[in-house]
N, C-alpha and C positions, 0 to 999 in steps of 0.2 A: 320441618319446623322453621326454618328460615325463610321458606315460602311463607308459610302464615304468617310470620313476623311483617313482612314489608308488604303485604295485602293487609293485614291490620290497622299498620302505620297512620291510615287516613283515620282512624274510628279508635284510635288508641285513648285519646280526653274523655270519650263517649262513655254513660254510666254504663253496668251490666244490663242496665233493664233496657238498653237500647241496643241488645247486642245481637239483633237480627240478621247482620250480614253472613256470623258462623253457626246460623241455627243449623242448615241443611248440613253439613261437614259436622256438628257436633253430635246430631241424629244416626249418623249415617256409624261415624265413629262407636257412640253411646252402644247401638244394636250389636258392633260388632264385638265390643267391650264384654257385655250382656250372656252371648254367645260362648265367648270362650271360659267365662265365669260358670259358668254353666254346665257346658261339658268339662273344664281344668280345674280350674281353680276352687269352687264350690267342693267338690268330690274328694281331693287331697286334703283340701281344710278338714272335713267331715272326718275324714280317715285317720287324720294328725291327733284332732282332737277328741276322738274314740280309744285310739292305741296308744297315745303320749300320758303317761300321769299328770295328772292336775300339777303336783311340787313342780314337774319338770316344766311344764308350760310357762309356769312363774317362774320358773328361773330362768328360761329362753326371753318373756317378756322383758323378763329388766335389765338382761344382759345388752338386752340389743337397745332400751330404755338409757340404759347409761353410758354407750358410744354416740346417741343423739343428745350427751348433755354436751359435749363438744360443739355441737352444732347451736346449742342453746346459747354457751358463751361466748361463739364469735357473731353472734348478732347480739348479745347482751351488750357487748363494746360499743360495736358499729352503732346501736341507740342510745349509747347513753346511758343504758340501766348498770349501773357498776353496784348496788347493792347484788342485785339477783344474777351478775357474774357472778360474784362472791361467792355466792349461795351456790350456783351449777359450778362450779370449777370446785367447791370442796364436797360436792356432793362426788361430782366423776372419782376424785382422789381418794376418798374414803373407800367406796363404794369396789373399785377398782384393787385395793391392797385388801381393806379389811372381810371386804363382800363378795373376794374370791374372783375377782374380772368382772364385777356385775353382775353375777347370780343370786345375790341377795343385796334389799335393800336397806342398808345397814344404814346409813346418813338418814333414812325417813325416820328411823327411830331414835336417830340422836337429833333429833325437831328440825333438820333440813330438810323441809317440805318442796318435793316434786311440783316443778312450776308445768303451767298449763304447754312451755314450748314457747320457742322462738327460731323465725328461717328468714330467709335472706328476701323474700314476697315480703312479710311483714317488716323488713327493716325496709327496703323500697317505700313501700304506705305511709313509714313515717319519714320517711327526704321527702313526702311530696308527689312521689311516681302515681298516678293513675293507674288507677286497675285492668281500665279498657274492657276489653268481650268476654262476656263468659265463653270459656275453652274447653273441650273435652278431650283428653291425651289417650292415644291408643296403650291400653293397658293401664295406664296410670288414672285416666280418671278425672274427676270435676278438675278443674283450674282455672285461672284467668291470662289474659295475655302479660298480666306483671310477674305473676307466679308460675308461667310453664319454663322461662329461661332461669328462672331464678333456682330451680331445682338443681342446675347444673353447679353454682355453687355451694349449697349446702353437700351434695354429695361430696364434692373433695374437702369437704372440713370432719366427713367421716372416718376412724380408722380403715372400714374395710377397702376404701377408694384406693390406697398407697400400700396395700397386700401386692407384693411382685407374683405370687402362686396363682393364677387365675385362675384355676379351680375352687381353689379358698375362696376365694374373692365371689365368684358364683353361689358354690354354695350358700355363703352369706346372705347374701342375696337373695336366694330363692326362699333362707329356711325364715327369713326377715318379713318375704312377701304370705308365705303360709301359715307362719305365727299372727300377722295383721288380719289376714282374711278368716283366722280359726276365731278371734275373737269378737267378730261380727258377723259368725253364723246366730248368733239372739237376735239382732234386730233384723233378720230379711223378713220376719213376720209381720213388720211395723212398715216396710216398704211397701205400700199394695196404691192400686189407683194410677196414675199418671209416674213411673216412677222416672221419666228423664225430668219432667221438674220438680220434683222430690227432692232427686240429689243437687239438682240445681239449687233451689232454693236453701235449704240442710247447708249445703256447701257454702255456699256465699253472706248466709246469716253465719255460720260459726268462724267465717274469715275475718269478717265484723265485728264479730265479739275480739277474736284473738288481738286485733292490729288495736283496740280499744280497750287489752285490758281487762274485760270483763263491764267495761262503764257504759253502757247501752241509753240513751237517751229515751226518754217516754215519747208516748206522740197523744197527751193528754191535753196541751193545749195549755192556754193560759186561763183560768176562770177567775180570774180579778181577785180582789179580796174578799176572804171568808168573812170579813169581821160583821163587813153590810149587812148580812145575814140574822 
């Protein structure tokens, strides 16, 4: 990673769409990604979400949903958004005593509505930080050159990060990665055609949307006034 980093360095201002120089290394990565999804990861998802009850899947969902509101509120600060701290920090609390540790989502139903997320790539985007090259992370997947060191911080704002058991701590972690991949065994059918820029494109449009909010600019154009008309 720190290789990439200072090979980047020169092409770091540059948009994604100009992010040619890590196409071979993200190809190369992508396949090997592909590979192991394939024979691991694919196969455990399938078997998780065959043998786990549906209840229990949603209770693992939001359990692990409400240790990343943690991570929602120290970039809530870090931007600025102090209403939707507000919101993530009583949602963890709640959710945490009265929802059993996060097995149930008790705060959605007293109208603290589940925000879309926030991580420390999206608080970078709004200081200003260039996104640079589109990235692809062994195992972890689409990213950008703003976003692959940036994951090192959101992780220590996690609970499981500061577990001394590293077992626990593992486990965590795997059952994290196999509850994420169980829930997008529905759209591998939607994946078909060219899927490295699929997920390229997918990825770096829904980055977009997030660092924005949800406020997507049109590309309509100005057409003067209707009234001449």
């Amino acid at each position: 990673m720190a290789a990439l980093l200072a090979a980047g360095g020169a092409v770091w201002g540059e948009s994604s769409d100009s992010a040619a120089p890590l196409d071979g290394f993200n190809m190369t990565v992508f396949r090997f990604n592909e590979a192991l999804d394939k024979a691991v990861a694919k196969p455990i998802a399938t078997g998780y979400k065959a043998v786990v009850p549906d209840r229990a899947q949603l209770g693992v969902g939001n359990f692990f949903g409400n240790i990343g509101e943690l991570q929602n509120v120290l970039n809530d600060l870090l931007q600025g958004k102090f209403g939707q701290a507000l919101n993530d920090s009583s949602r963890f609390l709640i959710n945490t005593t009265v929802g059993v540790g996060g097995l149930f989502d008790v705060a959605a139903r007293m109208g603290l509505a589940e925000s879309d997320g926030e991580d420390f790539g999206q608080t970078l985007a709004v200081w200003g930080v260039p996104e640079g090259p589109y990235l692809v992370l062994p195992l972890f997947g689409p990213s950008t050159l703003r976003d692959a060191p940036s994951r090192f911080v959101d992780r220590f704002a996690g609970l499981s990060y500061h577990l001394d058991d590293v077992a626990a701590r593992n486990a965590l972690l795997g059952l994290s990665l196999v509850d994420t991949r169980a829930g997008l065994l529905g759209a591998d059918a939607a994946f078909s055609g060219d899927r490295y820029i699929l997920f390229k494109e997918v990825y770096l449009q829904r980055r977009d949307y997030l660092i924005n909010d949800g406020v997507i600019e049109d590309d309509f154009g100005d057409f003067g006034d209707f009234d001449e008309f």
